[in-house]
N, C-alpha and C positions, 0 to 999 in steps of 0.2 A: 432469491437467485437472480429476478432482471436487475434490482439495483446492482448488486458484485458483476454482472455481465456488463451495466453500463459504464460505472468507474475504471473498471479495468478495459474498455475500449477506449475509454476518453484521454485515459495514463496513457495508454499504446500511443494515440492521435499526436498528443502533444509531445513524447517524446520523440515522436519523427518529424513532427514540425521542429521540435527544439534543434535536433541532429541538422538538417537539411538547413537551417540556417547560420548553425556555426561553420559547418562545410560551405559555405556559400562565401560568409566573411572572412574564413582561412588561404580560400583563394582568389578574397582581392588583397589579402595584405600579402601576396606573392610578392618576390623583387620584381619579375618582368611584368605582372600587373601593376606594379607602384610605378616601373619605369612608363609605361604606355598611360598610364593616366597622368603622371609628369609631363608626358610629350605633349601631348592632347591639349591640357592646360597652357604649355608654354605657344603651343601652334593658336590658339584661341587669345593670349595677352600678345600672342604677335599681329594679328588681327585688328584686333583692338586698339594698339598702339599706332598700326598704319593708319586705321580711320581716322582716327585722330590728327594724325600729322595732317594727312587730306586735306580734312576740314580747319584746321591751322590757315594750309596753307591757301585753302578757298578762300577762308575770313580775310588774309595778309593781302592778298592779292586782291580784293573788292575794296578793302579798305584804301588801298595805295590808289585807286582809280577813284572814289572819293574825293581822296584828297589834290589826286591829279588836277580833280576837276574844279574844285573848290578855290585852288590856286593858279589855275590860268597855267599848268604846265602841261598839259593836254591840247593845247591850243594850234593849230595848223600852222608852220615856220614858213616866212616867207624866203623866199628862191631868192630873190633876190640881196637878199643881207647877208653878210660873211659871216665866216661859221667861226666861231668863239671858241677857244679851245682853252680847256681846263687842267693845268699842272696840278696834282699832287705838293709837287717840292718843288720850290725853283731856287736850282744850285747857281749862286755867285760864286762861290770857290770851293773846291773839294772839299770834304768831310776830311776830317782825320781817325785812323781807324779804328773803331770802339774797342776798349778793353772788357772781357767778361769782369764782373764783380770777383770777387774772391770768397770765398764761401771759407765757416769755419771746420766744415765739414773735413777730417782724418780720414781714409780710406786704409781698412786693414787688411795684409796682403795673404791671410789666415786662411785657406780652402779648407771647407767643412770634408769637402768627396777625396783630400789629399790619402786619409788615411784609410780608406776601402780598398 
């Protein structure tokens, strides 16, 4: 009689452990549990991604003062020299006006939303 009393509490045990853990994973594969763990994650790779630039832009920014210093462009300008000024483009006669390329690309005048 104690063993049929023990198995048949230990069947009880486990089917309510079994039970209480598929009710547990039925509601996280809810949509508004899938969407709030979605969130979560993308709130955490957004995280992630700023540090990152951060440290990018820590590393760019030590690096360039390195190099500042390395090449004498870091150097105190004297007051007294004239200041040197740097064109981009130096126009002798105007440009003439660029033509876009021609593309072989067709454009069809067919609206898919004509017929709704």
């Amino acid at each position: 009689m104690f063993r049929r009393t023990f198995w048949f509490t230990a069947g009880a045990a486990a089917g309510v452990w079994a039970t209480a853990k598929v009710n547990r994973k039925i509601k996280q594969l809810t949509p508004e549990s899938l969407a709030a763990q979605a969130a979560d994650k993308a709130l955490v790779a957004g995280h992630k991604l700023k540090d990152f630039a951060l440290d990018v832009r820590e590393g760019m920014s030590r690096r360039e003062a390195e190099l500042g210093e390395a090449l004498g462009l870091e150097a105190p300008v004297d007051p007294d020299l004239p200041v040197q000024r740097h064109f981009a483009v130096e126009a002798d006669e105007p440009e003439a006006p660029r033509r876009l390329p021609r593309t072989s690309r067709t454009y069809n005048s067919y609206n898919r939303n004509e017929d709704h």
